[in-house]
PAKOL-437170 format. One record per atom (N, C-alpha, C, O, CB): residue in one letter; x, y, z. Coordinates in pm, whole numbers, plus 50000, padded with zeros to 5 digits. Last residue first. Glycine has a CB too. Layout:
# residues N
aXYZ...
END
This chain:
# residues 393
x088022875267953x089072868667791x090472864267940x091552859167910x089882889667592x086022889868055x086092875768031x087502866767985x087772854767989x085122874367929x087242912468048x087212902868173x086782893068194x086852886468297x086842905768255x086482926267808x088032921967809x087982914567948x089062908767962x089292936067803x083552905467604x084352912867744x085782908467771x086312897367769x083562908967891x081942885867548x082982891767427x083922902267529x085072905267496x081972902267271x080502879967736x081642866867662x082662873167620x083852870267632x081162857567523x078782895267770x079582891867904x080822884567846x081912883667901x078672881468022x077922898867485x078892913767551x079532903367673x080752902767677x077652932267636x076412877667476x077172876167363x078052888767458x079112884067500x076382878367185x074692880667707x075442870967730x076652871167609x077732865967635x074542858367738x073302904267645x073972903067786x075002892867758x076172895767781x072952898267914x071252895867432x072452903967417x073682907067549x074802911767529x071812917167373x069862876367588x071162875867468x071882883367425x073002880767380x070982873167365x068712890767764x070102887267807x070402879567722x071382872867755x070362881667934x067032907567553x068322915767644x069122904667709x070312907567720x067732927167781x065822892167425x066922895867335x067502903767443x068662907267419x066582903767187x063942880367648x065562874667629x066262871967504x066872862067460x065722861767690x062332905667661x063302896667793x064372890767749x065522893367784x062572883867869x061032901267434x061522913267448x062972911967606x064102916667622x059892924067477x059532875767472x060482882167355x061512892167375x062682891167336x059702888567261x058292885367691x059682875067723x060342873467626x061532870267635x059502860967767x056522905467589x057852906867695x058692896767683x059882899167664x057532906967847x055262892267394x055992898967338x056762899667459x057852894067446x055492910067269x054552857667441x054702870067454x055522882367460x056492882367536x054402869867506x053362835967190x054642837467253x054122854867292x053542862467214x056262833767134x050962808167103x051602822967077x053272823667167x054032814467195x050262836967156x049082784366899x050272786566944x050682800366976x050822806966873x051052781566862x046822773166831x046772785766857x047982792566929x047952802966995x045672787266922x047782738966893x046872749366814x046932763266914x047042763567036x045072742666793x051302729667009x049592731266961x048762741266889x049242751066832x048862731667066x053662731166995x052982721666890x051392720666911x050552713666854x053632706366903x054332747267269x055022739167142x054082728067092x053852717667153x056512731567185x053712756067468x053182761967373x053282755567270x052482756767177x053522772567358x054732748067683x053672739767714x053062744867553x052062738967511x052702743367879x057692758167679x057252744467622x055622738267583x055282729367505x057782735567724x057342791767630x057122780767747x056722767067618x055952766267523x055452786367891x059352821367551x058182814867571x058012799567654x058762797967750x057742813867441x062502825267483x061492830867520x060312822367509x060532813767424x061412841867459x065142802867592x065042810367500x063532814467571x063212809867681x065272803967346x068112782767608x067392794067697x066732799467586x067382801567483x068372805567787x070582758167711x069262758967636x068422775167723x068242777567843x068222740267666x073612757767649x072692753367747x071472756467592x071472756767469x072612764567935x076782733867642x075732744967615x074702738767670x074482727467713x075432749567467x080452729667589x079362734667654x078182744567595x078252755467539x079922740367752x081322710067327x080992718267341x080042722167455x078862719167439x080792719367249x081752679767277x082602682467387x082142700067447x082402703867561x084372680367323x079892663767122x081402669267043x082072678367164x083072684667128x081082681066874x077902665967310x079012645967276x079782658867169x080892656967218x077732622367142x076972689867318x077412686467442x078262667867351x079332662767384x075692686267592x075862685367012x077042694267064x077782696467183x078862702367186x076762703967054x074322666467026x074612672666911x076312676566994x077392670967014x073302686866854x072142680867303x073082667767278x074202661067167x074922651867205x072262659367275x070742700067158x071862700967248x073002690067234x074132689667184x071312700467384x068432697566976x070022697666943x071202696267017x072312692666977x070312707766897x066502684767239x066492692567118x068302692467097x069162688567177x065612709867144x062852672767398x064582665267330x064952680767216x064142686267142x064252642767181x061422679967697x061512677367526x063112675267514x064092675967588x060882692967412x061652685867993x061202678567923x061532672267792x061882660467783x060472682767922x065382708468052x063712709667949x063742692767914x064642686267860x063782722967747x065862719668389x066172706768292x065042709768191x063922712968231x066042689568371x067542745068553x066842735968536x066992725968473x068102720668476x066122739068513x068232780568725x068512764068658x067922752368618x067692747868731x069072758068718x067042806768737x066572798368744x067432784068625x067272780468509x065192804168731x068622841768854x068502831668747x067982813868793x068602808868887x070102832068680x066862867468989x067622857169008x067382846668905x066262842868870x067442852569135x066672897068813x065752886868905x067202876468903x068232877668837x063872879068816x067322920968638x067042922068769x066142911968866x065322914868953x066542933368769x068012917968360x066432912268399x066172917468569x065042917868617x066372891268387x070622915668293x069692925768194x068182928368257x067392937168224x069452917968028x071952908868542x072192921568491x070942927768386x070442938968387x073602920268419x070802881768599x070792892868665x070922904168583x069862909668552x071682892668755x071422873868283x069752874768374x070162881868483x069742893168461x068912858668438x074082876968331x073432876968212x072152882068285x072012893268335x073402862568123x074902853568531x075252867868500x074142877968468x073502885068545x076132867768385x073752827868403x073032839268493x073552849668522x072732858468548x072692836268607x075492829168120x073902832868179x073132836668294x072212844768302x073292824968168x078352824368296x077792839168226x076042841068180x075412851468198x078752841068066x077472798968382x077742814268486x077432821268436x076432827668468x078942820168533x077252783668129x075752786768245x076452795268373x075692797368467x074872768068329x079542788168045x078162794267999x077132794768113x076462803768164x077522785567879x081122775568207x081282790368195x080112797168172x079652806968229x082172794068094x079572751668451x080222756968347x080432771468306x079862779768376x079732751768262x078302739968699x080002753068658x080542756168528x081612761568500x081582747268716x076182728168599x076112738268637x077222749568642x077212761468612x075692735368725x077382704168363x077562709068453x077532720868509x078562727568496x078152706168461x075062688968112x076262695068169x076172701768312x075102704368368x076712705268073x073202668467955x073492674168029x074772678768082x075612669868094x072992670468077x071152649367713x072312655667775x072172661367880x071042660867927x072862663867709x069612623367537x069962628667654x071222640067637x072112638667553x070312616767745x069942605867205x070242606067358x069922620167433x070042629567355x071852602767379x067672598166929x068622611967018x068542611167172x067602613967246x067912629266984x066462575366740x066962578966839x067732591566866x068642593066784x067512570666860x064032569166512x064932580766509x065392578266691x064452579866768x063952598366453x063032541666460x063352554366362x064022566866386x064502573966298x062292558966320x063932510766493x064112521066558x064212534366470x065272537766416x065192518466634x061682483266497x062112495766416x062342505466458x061392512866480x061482499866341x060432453666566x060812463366592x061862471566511x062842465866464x061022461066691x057432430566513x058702434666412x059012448866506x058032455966527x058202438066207x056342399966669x056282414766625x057912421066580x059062417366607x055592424166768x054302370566667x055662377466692x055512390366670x054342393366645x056802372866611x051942349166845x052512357466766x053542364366802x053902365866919x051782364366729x052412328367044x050722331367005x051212337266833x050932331466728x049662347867143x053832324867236x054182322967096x052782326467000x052612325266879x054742306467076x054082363367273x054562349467200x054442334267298x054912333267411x056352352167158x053592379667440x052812380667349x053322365667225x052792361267123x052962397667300x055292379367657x053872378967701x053142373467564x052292364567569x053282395067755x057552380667564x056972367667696x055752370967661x055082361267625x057292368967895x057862404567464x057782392267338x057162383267435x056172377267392x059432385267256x057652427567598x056512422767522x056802411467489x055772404867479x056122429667413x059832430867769x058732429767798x057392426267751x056382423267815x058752436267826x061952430467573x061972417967701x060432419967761x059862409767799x063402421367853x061452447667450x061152440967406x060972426267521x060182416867534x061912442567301x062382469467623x060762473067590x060232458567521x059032455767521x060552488367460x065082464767677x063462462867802x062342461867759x061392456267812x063022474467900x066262466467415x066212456467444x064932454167567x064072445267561x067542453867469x065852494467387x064862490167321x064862472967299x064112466567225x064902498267197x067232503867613x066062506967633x064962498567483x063732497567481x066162524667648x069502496467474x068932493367596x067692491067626x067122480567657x069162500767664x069792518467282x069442503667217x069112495067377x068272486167366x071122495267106x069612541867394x068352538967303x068722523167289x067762515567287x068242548867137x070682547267690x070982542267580x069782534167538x069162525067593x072182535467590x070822575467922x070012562167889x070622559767785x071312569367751x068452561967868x071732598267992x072352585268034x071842574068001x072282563368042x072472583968154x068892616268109x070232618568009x071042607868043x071102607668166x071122633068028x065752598868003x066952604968046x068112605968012x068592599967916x067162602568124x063762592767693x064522588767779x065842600267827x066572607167755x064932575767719x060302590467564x061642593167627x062662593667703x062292595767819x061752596667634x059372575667296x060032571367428x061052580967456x062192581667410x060652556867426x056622568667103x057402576267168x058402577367298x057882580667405x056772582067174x055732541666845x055992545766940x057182559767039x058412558867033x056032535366947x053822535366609x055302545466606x054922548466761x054012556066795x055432562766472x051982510566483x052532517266593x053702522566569x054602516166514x052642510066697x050902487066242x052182491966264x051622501266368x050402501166351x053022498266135x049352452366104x049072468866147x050592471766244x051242463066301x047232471366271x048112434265876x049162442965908x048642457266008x047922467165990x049802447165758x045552424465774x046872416865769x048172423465811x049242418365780x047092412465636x042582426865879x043922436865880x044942429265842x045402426465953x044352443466020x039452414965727x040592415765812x042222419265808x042962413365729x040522405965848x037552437965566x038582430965549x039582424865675x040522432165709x039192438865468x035512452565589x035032439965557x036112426665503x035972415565451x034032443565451x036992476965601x036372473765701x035742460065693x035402455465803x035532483365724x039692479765433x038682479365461x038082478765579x038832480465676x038462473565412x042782477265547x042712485765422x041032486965405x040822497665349x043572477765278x045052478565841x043622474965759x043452484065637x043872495665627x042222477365859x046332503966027x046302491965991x045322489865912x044552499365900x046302484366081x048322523466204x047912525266133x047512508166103x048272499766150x048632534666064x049222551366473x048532536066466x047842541766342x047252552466323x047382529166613x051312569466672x050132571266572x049922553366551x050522544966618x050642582266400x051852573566961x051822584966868x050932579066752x049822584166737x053362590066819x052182560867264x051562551767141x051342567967071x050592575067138x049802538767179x054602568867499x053502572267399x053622563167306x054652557967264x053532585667336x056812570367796x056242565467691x055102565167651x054252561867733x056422557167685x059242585367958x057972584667956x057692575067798x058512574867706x057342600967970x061252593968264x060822590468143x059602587168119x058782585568210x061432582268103x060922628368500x061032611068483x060992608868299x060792618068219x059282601268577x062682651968489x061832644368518x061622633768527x062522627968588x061332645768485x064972668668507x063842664968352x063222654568362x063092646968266x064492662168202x066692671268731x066752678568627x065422679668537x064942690468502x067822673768560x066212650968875x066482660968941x066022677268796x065352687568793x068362657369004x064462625768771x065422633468736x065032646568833x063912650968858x065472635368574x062742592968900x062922608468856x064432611368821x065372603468832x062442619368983x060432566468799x062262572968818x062152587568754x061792592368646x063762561868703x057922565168860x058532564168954x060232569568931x060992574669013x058232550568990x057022567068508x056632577968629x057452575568819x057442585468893x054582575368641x057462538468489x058232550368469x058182559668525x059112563268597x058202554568382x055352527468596x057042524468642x057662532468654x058312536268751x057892517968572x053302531968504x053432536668656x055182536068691x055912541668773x052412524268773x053722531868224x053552544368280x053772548268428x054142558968477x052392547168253x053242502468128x054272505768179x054802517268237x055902517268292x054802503368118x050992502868058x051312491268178x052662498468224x053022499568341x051582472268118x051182507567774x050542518567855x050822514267998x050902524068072x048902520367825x052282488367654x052932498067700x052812510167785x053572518167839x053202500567627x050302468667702x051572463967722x052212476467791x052572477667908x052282458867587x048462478667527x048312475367651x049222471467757x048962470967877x047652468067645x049882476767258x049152488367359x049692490067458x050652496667497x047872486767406x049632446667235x051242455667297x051032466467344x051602470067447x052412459967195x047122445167189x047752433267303x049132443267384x049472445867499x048582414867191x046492451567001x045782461967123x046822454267215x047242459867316x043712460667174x047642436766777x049112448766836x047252455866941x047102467966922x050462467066624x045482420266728x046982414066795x047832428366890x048322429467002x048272407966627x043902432166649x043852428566770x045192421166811x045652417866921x042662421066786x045122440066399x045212446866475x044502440766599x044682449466684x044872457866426x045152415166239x046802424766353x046842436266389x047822443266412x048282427266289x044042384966305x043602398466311x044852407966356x045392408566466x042352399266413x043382352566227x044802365466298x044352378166222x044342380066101x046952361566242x041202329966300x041992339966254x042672350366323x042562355066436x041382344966182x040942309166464x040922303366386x041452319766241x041902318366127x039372293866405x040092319866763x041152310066722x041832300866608x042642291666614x040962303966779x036972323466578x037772326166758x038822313066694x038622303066625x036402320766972x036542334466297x036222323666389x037352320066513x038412313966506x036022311266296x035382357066007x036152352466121x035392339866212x034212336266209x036412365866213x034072355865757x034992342665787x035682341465949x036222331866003x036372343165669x033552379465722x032262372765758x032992360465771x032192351865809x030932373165649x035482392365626x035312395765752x034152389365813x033742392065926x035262409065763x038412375965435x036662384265462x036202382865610x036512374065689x035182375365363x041542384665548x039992370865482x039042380765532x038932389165622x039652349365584x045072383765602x043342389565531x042912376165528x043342364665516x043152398565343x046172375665891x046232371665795x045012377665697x043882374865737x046352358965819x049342397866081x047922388966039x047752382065933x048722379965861x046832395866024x051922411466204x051442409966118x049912398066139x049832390866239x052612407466039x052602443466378x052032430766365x052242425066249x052792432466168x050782430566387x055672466966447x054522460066348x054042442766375x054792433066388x055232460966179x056452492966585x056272482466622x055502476366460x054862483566384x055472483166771x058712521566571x058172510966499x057822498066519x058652489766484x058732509666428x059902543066782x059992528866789x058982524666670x057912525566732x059602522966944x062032570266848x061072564766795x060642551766734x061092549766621x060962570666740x063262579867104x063072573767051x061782569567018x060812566467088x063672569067080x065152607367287x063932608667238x063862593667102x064432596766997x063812627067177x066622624267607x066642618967484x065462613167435x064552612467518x067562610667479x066092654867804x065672641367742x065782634967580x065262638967476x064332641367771x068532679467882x067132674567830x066902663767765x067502662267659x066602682167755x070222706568082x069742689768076x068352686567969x067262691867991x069192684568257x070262730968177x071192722568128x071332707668099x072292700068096x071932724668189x068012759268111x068092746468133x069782738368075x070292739967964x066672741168055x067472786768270x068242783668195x068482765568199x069112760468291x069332792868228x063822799268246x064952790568297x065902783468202x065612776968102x064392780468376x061572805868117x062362818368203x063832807768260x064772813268317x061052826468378x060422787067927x059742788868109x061142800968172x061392801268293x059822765968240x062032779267717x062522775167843x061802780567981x062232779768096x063922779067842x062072775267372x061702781867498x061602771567620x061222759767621x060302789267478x065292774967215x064062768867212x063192775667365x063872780367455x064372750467207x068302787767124x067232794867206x065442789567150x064652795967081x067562813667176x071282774367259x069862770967186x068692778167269x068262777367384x069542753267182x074632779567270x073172786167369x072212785567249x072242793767157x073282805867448x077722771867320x076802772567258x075032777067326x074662775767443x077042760567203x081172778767306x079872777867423x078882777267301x079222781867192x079552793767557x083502781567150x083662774667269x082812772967352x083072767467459x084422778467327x082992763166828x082452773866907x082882770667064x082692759367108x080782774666884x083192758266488x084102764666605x083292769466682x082692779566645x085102775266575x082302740766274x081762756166254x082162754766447x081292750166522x079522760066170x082402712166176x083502720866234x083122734066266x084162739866296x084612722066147x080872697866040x081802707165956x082302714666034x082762725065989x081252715165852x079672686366205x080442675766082x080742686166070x081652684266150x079892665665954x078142707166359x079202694666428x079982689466364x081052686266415x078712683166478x076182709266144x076982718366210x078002712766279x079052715466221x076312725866290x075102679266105x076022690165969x076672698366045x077892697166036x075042701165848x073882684966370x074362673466335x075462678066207x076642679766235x073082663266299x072032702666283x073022707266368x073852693466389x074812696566460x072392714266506x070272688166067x070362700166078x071762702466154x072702704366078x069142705166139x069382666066191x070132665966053x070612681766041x071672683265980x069032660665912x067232658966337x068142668866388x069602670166290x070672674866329x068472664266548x065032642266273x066392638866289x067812648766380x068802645966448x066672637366142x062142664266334x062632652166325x063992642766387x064082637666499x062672652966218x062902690166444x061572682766450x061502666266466x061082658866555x060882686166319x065482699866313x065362697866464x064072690466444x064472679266411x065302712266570x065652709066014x065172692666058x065042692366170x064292682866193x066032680566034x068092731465993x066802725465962x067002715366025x068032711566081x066362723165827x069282759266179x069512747266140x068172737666111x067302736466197x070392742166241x070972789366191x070012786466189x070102771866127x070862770466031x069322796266139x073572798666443x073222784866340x072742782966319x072612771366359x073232775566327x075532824666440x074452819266464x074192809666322x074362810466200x073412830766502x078152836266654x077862825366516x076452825966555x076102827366672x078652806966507x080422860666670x079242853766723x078872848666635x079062853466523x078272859766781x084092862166810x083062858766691x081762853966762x081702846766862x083642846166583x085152891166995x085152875066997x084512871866885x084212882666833x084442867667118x085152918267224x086392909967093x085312897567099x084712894967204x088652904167157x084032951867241x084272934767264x084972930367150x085282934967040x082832924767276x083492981467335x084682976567316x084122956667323x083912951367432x085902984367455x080602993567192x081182985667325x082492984367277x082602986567157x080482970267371x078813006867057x080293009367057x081213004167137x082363008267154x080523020467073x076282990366860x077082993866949x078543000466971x079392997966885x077042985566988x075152972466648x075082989166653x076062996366751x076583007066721x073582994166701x076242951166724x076812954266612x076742966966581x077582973566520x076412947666522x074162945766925x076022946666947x076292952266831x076802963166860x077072931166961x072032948266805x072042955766951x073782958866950x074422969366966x071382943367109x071732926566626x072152938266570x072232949866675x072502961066632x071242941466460x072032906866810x073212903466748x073192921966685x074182929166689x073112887166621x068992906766930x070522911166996x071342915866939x071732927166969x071272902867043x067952903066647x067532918066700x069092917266827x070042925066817x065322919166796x068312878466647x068992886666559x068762895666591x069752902366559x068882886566445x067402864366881x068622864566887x069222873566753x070432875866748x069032850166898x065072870366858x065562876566950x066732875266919x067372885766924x065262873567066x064332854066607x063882863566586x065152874066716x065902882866673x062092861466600x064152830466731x065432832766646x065482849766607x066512856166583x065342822166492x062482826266938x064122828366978x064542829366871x065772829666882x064982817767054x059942825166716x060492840266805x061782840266872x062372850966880x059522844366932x060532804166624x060822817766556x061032825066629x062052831966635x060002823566483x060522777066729x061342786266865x061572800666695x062692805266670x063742773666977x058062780566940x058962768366874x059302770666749x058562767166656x058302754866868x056152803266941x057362801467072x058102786767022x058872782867109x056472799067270x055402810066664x055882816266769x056732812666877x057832817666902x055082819566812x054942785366525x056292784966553x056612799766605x057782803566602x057132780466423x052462793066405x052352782166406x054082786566429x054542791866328x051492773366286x050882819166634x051102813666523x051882801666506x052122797366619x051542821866461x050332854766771x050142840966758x050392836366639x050292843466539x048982837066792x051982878267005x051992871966872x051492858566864x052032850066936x053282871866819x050612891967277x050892880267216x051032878967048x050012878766979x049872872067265x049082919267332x050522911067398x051022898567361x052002894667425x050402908067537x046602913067184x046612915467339x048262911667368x048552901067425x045342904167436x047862902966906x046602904366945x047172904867110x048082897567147x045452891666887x049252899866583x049392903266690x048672912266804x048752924466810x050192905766667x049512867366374x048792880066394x049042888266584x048972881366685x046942874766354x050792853866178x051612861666268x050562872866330x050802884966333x052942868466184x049812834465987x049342852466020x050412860566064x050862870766013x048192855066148x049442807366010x050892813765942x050742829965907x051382836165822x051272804965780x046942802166091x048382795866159x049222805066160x049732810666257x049112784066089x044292820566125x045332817266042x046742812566089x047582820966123x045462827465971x042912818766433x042962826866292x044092816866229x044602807266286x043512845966303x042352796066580x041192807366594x041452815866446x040572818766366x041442818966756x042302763366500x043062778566489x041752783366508x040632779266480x044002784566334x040782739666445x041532741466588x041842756666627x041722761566739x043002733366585x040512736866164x039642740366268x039792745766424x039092753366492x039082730666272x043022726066095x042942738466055x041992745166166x042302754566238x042452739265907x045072702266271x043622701866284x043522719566264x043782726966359x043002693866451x048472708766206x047432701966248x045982705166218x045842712066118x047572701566364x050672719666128x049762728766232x048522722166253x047582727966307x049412743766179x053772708666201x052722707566117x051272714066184x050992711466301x052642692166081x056522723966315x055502710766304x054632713366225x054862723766164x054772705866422x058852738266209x058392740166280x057222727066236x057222722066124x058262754266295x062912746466133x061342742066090x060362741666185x060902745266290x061232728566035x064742761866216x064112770066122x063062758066082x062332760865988x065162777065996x066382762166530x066042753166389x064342767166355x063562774566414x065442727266444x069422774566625x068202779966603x067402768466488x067852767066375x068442796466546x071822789466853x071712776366767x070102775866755x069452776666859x072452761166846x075002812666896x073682808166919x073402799666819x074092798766718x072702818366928x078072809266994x076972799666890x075752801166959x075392794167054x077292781566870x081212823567054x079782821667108x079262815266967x079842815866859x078902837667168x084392821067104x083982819167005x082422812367062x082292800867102x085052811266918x086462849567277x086012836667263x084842830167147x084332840067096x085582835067387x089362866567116x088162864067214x087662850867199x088192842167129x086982873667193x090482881066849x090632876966966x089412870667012x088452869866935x091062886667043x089262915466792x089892907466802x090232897866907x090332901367025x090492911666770x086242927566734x087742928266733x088362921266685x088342918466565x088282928266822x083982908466630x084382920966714x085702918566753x086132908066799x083492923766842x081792891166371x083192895066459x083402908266481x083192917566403x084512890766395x079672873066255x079742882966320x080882888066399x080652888266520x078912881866379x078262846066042x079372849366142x079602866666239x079652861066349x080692846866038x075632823266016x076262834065991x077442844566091x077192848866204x075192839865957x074422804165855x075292803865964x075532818265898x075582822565783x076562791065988x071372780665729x072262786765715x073272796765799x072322801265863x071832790165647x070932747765549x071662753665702x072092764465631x072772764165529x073052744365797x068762742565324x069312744165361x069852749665521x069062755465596x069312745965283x066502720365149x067122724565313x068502729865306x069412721865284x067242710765423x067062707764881x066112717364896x066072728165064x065692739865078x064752707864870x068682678664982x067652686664880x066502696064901x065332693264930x067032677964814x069842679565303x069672676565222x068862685565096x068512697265112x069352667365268x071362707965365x071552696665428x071732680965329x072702674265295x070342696965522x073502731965176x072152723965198x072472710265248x073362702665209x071262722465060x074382761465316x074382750765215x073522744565244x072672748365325x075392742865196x075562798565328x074452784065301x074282769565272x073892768265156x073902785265222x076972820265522x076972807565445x075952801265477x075462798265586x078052799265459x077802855765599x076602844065590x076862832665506x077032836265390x075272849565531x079142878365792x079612870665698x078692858065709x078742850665808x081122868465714x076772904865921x077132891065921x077282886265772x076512887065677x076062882766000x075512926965888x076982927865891x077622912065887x078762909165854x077462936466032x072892935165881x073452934166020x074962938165994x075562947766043x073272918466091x072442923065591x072272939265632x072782937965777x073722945565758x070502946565622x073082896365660x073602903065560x073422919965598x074372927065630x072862897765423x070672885965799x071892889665873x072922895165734x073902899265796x072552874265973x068782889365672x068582898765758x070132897065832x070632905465906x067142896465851x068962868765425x069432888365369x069632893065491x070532901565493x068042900965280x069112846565569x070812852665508x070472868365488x071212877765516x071482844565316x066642848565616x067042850665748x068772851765707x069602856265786x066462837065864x065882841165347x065302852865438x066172855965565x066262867665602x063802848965490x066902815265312x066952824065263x066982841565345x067862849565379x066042819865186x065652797665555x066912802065550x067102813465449x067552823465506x067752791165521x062602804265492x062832811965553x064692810165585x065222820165635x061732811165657x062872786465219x062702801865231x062862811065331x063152822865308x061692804665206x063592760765294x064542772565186x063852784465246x064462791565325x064292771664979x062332744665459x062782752465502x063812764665423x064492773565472x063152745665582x060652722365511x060232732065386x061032744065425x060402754565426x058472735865369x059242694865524x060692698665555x060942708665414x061202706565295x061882683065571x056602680965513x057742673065455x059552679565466x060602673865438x057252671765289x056972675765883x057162673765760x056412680265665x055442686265712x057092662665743x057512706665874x058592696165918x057472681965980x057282679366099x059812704566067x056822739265772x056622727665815x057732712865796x058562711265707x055402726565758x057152767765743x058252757465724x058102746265776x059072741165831x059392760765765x055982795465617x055712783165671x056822775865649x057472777065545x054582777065622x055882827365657x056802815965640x056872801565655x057852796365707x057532818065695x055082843165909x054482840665797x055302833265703x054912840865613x054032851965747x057202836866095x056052830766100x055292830565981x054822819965940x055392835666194x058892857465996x059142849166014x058282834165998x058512824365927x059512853266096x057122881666087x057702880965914x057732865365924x056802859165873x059602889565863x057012877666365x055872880966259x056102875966104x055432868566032x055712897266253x059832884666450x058672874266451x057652873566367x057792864966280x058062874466554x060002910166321x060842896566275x060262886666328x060082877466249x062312895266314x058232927666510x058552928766362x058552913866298x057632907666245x060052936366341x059292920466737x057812912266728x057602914766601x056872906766544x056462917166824x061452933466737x061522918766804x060592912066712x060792902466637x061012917366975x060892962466719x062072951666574x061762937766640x061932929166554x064482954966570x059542966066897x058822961066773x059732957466687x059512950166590x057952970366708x061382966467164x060152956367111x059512950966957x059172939866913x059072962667163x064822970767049x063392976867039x062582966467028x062652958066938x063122986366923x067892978967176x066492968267150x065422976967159x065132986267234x066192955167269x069432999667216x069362994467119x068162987167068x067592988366960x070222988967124x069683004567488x069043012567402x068893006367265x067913010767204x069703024967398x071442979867537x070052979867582x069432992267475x068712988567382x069922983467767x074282996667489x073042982967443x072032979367453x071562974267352x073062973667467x075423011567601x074853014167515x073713005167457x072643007267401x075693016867450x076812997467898x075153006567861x074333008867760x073103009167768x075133018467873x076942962967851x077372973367806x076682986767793x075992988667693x077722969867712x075682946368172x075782947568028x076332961267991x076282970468073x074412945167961
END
């Protein structure tokens, strides 16, 4: 890396902007993300970054901001969603979700390591270069982008409007490893239906209950764990499937005339959601008909990706990690589903790298540690200088 640069980063501008950040709630759902796009235009505004806003949908906005050195060069995208889950069960927290409080080496809070704190690193880099005197040429984009949680509506807009990049690098957390592969992600809508009647009327074979009908598909799907668990990925493991939420019945002295399942499925890079939602059915309807039928609903599919270890980016990342980190760079695959895929099908190489560990994402007492904060704003800043370099170009 460029010498001057490194002097540049400072832990506490890192864990500063984390902090701020976090206190910011931007839950997803219902998808609350004006304020911290807002916030995150003034901090790249004082940097130097040419900043645009618009809005995805009502009230969300994407916001991007540009950064150019010299002239020339190649065109980098870091890629960042600005919502974060819902913090669930209040009781669960030791302190306050949305504190940012910073205790033994750890910032904790509800989107420390998914992924504020990679966004946080990647602006403390961006202002590492910009303070700098390096000689580099190229534009650096960063895409803060709503909805990842859900639809991914967010970087999806980025793709529709063309915002130019010849590499891209999502900094969701990655366990110290540069991942080039991660699981696509469907959400399935099953629904029974039944018939109401008072609950002192039931009589074996004589009423339809829907929610004993849908334990039937449960059971079905949970059956299907050993299978899956047998096909691996080199990369991201095997696939997998979840019963996520179950809803039915309006009393208890009522029989259910309806009950629904949102099922979780994920799937490798190469799978096709409508495939996969022809097996799932080939497997239930034999069993469960003619007795009864069931209604399927695909709510949100996102395929798979992956690219090829030779790519430029994933050289210049491990570059990158050698030079800023003095360890050998780690290749891999991330479990979870995120924007990538977005932008690997519009032809763009990218990977996935950012500070903290998956296992952090979406639970209670969520943190991120300040070193690996502090770790990989240096090889983001490594990787925007290796790019912007006259020996890259």
């Amino acid at each position: 890396m460029h010498n001057n640069i490194p002097a540049k980063i400072r832990s506490e501008d890192i864990v500063r902007l984390t902090r701020e950040l976090v206190r910011i709630p931007s839950p997803n759902p219902p998808g609350l993300e004006s304020e911290v796009s807002d916030f995150l235009a003034s901090k790249m505004k004082a940097i130097g970054f040419k900043v645009q806003s618009y809005e995805v949908s009502p009230g969300r906005p994407n916001v991007v901001g540009h950064l150019r050195f010299g002239s020339g060069g190649k065109r980098l995208m870091f890629n960042g969603h600005l919502d974060v889950v819902p913090i669930g069960d209040r009781s669960l927290w030791d302190e306050d979700p949305y504190s940012g409080i910073l205790k033994d080496g750890r910032v904790y809070g509800r989107g420390t390591a998914d992924m504020k704190g990679g966004i946080a690193s990647i602006i403390v880099a961006a202002k590492a270069l910009a303070d700098s005197s390096s000689d580099l040429h190229g534009d650096l984009i960063f895409a803060g982008v709503v909805d990842e949680e859900s639809h991914g509506s967010g970087s999806k807009r980025i793709v529709k409007e063309e915002y130019k990049a010849d590499m891209v690098v999502i900094g969701e957390p990655t366990d110290k490893k540069i991942c080039i592969a991660h699981k696509g992600n469907m959400w399935l809508e099953i629904t029974t239906q039944g018939t109401a009647e008072h609950s002192s009327q039931v009589r074996v074979g004589k009423s339809a209950n829907a929610i004993y009908r849908m334990v039937k598909i449960v059971s079905l799907l949970e059956e299907m764990l050993p299978g899956l668990q047998e096909i691996q990925d080199d990369r991201v493991g095997n696939p997998t499937i979840s019963v996520g939420t179950i809803e039915g019945g309006t009393k208890p002295n009522v029989v259910p005339d309806v009950c629904k399942i949102v099922v979780d499925r994920r799937m490798l890079p190469g799978e096709d959601p409508k495939k996969v939602l022809e097996e799932l059915k080939a497997r239930i309807l034999p069993v469960i008909m003619p007795e009864f039928d069931a209604a399927f609903k695909i709510l949100i599919a996102r395929e798979g990706a992956q690219i090829s270890p030779d790519e430029e980016i994933v050289k210049i990342a491990s570059k990158s990690i050698m030079e800023a980190l003095k360890i050998p760079p780690e290749i891999g695959g991330l479990g979870a589903t995120t924007d990538m895929s977005f932008f690997v099908r519009a032809g763009i190489p990218t990977i996935i790298y950012g500070p903290g560990s998956i296992k952090q994402a979406h639970v209670a007492n969520e943190f991120i540690d300040v070193d690996e904060l502090t770790n990989a704003t240096k090889v983001y800043a490594a990787i925007a200088a290796n790019t912007f370099s006259k020996s890259s170009r």
